[in-house]
C-alpha positions as CSV (number, residue, x, y, z in Angstrom):
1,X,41.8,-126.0,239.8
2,X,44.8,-124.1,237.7
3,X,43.8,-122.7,234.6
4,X,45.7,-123.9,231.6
5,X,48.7,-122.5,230.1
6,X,48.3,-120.1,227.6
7,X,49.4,-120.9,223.9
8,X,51.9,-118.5,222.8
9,X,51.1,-118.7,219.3
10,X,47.3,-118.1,220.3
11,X,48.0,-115.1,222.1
12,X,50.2,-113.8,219.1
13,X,47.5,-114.3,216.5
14,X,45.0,-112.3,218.7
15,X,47.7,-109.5,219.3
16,X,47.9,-109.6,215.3
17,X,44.2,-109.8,215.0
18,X,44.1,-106.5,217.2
19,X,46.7,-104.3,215.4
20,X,44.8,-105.1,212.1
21,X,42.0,-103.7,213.8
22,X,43.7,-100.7,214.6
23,X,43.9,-101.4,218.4
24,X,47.1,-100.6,219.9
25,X,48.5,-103.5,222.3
26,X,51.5,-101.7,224.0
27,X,51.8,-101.3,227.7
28,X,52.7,-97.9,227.5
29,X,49.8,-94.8,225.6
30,X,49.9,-94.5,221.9
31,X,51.0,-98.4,221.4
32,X,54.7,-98.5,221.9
33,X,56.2,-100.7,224.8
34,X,57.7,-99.1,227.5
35,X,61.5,-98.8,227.3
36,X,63.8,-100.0,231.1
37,X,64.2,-96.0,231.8
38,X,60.5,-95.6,232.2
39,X,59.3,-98.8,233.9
40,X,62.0,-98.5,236.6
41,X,64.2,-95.3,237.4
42,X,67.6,-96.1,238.2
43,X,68.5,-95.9,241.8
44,X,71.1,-93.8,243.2
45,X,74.7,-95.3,244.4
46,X,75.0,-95.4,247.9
47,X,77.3,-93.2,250.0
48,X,80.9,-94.9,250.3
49,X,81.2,-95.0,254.1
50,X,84.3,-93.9,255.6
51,X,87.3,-95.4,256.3
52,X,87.7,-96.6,259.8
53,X,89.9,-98.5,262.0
54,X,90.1,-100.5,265.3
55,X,91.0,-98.6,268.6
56,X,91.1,-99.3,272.1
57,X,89.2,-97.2,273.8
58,X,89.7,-96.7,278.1
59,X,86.2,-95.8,279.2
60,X,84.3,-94.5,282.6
61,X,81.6,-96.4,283.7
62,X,79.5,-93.9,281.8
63,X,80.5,-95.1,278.8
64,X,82.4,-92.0,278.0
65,X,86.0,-92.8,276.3
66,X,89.2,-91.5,278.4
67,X,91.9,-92.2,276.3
68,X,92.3,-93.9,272.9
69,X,95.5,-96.3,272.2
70,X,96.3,-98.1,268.8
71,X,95.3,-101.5,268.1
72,X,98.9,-103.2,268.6
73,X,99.1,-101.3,272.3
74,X,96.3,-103.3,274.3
75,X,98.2,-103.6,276.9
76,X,99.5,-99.6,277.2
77,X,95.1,-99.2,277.4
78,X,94.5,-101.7,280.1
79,X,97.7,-100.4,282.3
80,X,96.1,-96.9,281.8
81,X,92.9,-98.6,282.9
82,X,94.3,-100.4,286.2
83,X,96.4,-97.0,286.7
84,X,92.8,-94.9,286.5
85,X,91.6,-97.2,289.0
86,X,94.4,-97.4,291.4
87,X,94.4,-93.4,291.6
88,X,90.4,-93.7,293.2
89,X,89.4,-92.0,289.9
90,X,86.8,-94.8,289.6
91,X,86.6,-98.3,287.8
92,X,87.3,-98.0,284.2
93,X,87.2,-100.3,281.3
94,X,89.2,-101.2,277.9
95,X,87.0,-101.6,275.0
96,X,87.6,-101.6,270.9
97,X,86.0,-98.8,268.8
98,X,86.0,-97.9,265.1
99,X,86.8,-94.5,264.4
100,X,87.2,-92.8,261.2
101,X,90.8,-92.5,259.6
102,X,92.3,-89.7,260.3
103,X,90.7,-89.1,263.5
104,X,93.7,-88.1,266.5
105,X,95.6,-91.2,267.6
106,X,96.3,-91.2,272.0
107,X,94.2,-88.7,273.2
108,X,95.5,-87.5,277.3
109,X,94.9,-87.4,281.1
110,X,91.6,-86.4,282.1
């Protein structure tokens, strides 16, 4: 069973009734309520991440990245691919990254 809903006006005639007394009703020691600083520190802003864009990326088997191409030259990256593979220098793959702005554009031959 729920208990019942407290009476507001109850509950403000005992908090009343206890300050008369002398008895101090805050949350916080010596009677005063707690201001939003000390109940909850502010947390700090996160990090801005970095800028980044989309790259294609031609890549070894391994995962490691050959050569990088632009986002508008997909099809430069996949020709580089089917040339890597057509000179026995093993099957490669095209794949899109993020990389931070700024980072160097077409990187070169192995």
């Amino acid at each position: 069973m729920s208990k019942r809903p407290l009476n507001r006006r109850e509950l403000r005639a005992q908090v009343e009734a206890a300050e008369a007394r002398g008895i101090p009703m805050g949350d916080a020691p010596g009677g005063r309520p707690r201001s939003r600083s000390e109940v909850r520190p502010l947390r700090d802003k996160p990090a801005a991440a970095p800028r980044t864009r989309v790259v294609w990326a031609v890549c070894d088997l391994g995962g490691r990245v050959v050569a990088t191409f632009d986002y508008a030259e997909k099809a430069q990256a996949e020709a580089r691919a089917a040339d890597l593979k057509a000179r026995g220098k093993g099957a490669h793959f095209v794949r899109s990254i993020k990389e931070p702005i700024g980072a160097s554009g077409t990187s070169s031959d192995e």
